[in-house]
C-alpha positions as CSV (number, residue, x, y, z in Angstrom):
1,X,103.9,-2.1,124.3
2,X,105.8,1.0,124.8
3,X,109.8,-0.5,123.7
4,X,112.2,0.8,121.5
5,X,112.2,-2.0,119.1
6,X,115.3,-2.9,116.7
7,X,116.2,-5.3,113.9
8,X,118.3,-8.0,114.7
9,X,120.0,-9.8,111.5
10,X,122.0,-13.4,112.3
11,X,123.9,-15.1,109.9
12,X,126.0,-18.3,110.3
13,X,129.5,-17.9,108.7
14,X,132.7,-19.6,107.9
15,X,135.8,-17.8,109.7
16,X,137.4,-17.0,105.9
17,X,134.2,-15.4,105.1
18,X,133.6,-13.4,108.0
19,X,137.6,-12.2,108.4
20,X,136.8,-10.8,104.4
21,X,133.6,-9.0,106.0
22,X,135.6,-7.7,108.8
23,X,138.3,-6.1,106.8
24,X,135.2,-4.1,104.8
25,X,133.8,-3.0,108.2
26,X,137.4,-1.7,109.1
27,X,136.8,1.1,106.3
28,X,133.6,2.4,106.7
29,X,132.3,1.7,110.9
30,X,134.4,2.0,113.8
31,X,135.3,-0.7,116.1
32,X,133.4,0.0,120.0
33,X,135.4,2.0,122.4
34,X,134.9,-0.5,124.7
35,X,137.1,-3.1,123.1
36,X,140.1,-0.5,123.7
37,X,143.5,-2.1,122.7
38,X,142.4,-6.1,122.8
39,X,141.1,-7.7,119.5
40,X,137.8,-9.4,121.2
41,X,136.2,-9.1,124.9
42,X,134.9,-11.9,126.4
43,X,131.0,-11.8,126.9
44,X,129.6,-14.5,130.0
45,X,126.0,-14.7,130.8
46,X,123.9,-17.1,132.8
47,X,120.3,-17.7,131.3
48,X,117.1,-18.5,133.6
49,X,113.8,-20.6,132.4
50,X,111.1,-21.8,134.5
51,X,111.0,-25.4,135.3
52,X,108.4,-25.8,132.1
53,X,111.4,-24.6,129.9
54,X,109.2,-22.0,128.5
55,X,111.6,-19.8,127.2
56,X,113.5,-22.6,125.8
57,X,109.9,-24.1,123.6
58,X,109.2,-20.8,122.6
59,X,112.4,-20.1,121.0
60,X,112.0,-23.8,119.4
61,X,107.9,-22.9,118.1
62,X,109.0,-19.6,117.0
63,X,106.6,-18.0,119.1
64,X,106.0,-14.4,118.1
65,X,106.1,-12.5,121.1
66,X,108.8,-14.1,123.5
67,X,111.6,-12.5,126.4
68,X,114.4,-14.2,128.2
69,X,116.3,-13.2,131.2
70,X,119.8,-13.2,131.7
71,X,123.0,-12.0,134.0
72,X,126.0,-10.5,131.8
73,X,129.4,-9.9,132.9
74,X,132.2,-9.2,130.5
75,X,136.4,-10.2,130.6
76,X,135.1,-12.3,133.9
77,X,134.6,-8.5,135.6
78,X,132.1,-8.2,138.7
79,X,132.3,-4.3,138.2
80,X,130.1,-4.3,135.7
81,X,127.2,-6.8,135.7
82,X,123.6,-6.4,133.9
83,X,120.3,-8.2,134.3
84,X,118.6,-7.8,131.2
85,X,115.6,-8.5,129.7
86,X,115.3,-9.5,126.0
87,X,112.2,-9.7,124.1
88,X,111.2,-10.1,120.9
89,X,108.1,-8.9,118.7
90,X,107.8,-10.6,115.1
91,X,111.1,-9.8,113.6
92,X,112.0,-6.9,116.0
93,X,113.7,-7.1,119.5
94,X,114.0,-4.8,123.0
95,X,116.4,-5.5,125.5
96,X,115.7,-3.9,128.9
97,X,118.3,-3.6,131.8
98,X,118.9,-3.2,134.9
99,X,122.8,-2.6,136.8
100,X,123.0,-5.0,139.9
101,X,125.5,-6.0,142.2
102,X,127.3,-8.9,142.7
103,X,125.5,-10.0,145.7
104,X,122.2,-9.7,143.8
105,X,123.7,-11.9,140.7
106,X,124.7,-14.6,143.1
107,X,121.3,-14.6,145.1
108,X,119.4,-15.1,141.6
109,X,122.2,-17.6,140.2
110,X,121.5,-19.3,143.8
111,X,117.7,-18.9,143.5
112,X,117.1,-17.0,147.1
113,X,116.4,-13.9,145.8
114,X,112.8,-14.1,147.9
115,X,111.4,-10.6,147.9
116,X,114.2,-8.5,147.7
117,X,112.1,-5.4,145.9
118,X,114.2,-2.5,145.4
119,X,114.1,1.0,143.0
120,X,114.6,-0.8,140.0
121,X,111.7,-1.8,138.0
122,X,113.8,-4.1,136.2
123,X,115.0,-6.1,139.0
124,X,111.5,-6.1,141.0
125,X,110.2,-7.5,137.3
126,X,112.9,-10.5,137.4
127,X,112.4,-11.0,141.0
128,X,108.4,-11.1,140.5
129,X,109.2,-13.8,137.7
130,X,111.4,-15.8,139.8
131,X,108.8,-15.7,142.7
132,X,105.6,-16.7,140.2
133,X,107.3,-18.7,137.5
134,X,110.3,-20.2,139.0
135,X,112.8,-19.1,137.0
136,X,116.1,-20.7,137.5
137,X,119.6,-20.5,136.5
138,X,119.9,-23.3,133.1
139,X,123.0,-22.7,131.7
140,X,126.0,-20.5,131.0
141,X,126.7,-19.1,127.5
142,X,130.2,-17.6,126.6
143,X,131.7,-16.4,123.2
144,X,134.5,-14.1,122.0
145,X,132.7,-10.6,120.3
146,X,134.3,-8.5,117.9
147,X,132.0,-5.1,117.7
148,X,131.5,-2.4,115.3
149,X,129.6,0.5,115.2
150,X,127.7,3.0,113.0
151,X,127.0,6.2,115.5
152,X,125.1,8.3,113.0
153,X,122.3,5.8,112.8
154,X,123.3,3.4,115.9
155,X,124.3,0.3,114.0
156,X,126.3,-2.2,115.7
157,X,127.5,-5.6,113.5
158,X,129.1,-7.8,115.7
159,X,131.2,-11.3,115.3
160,X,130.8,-14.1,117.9
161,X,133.2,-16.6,118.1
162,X,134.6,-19.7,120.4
163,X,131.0,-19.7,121.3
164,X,130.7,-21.9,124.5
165,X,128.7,-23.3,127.7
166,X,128.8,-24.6,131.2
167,X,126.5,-25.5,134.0
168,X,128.8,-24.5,136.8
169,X,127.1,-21.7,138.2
170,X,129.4,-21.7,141.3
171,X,131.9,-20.7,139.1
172,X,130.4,-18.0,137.3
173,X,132.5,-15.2,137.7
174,X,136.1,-17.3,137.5
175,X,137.7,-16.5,134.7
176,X,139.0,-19.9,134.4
177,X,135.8,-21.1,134.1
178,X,135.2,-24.9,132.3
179,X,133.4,-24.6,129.5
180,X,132.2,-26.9,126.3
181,X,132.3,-26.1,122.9
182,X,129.3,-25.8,121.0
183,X,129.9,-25.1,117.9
184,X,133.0,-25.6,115.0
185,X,135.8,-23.6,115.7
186,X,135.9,-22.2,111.5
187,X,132.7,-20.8,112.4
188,X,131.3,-17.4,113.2
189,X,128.0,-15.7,114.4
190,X,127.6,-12.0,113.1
191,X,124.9,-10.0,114.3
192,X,123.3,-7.0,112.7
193,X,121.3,-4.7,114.4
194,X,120.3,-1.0,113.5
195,X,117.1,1.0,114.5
196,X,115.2,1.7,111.3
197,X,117.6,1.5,108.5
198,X,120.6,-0.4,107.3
199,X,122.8,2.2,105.1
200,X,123.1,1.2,102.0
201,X,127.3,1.9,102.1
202,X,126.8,-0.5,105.1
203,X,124.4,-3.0,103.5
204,X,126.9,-3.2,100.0
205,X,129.9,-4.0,102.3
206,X,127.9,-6.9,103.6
207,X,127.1,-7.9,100.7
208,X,128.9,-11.8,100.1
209,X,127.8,-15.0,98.5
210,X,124.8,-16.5,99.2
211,X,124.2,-15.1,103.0
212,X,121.2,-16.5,104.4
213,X,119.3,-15.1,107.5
214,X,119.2,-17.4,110.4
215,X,116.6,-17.6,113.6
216,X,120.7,-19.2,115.3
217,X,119.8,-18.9,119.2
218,X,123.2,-19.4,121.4
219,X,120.6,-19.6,124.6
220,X,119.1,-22.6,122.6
221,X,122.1,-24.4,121.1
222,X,123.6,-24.2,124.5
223,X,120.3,-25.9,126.1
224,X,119.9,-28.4,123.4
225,X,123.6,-29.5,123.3
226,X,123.7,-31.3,126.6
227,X,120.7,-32.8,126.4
228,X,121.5,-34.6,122.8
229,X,123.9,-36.5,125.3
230,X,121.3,-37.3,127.7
């Protein structure tokens, strides 16, 4: 497998804890360009499985070698949208992606994307998966990212919050969107994810209490939610 793999870190946090962590980033990363003058952006993605809920049992059986597709918008914005491909290999992940238009994100969310091959390798992949596996829209994820970076040895430490989901895929790209909550509103999600090495100035600011690395899926919390209602 020729990817450019990277570590991914998750811990769980309480909102006091990771505002304390946040105020150490402050000093030592920068927050991402992208964020501009707002304090968060909002991230939206709608995830696809096949009708076996592979990608769903993998994540559960901690299955070594896994992917899962998804469609990412950000701020509710059709200007920019992704299909992406996220795969994992023992404790390292890859993420391959693709630009697409509107029209193409609603054909997939639909499930009529039928054969539409184009110069993408990225898309043809998704739509060859779709054709052969089935893969449909499952559910929405959406959360609240705070993101800072490290440029000198691509770091990026990121804090997820308001973390929500919906099944209204007609209404993907509203930004008044319904959504549930999934998870307690003093709680956090920050990600860590660097190429080859954490620094160590970065590694000592992260440094609090009894942090405890967690396999935390938002794809799989937002599947399992519903269906504990069932």
């Amino acid at each position: 497998m020729n990817k450019k793999l990277r570590t991914e870190q998750k811990y769980f946090l309480h909102k006091s804890s990771a505002e304390i962590l946040k105020m150490r980033l402050l000093g030592i990363m920068e927050k991402d360009p992208h964020l501009g003058e707002k304090r968060t952006y909002l991230i939206r993605s709608v995830y696809f499985d096949d009708p076996d809920d592979s990608c769903l049992c993998d994540k559960i059986d901690g299955v070594g070698e896994r992917e899962k597709w998804r469609i990412r918008i950000y701020d509710a914005d059709d200007s920019m949208i992704r299909l992406e491909c996220k795969g994992k290999v023992g404790n390292m992940t890859y993420k391959d992606s693709a630009r697409i238009t509107r029209s193409q994100a609603e054909s997939a969310i639909n499930g009529d994307v039928g054969l539409c091959c184009g110069p993408d390798p990225v898309w043809n992949r998704f739509v060859m998966k779709m054709t052969t596996r089935g893969l449909r829209a499952v559910t929405i994820v959406q959360y609240e990212r705070i993101p800072y970076i490290w440029r000198p040895s691509n770091v990026r430490i990121t804090f997820d919050e308001n973390i929500a989901s919906s099944e209204m895929f007609d209404r993907f790209f509203d930004r008044d969107l319904p959504v549930r909550p999934i998870m307690p509103a003093d709680k956090e999600i920050m990600e860590v994810k660097y190429d080859t090495l954490l620094p160590d100035h970065i590694r000592h600011s992260l440094s609090f209490g009894k942090m405890i690395n967690t396999a935390f899926s938002k794809y799989a919390l937002c599947r399992m939610m519903p269906m504990s209602f069932v």
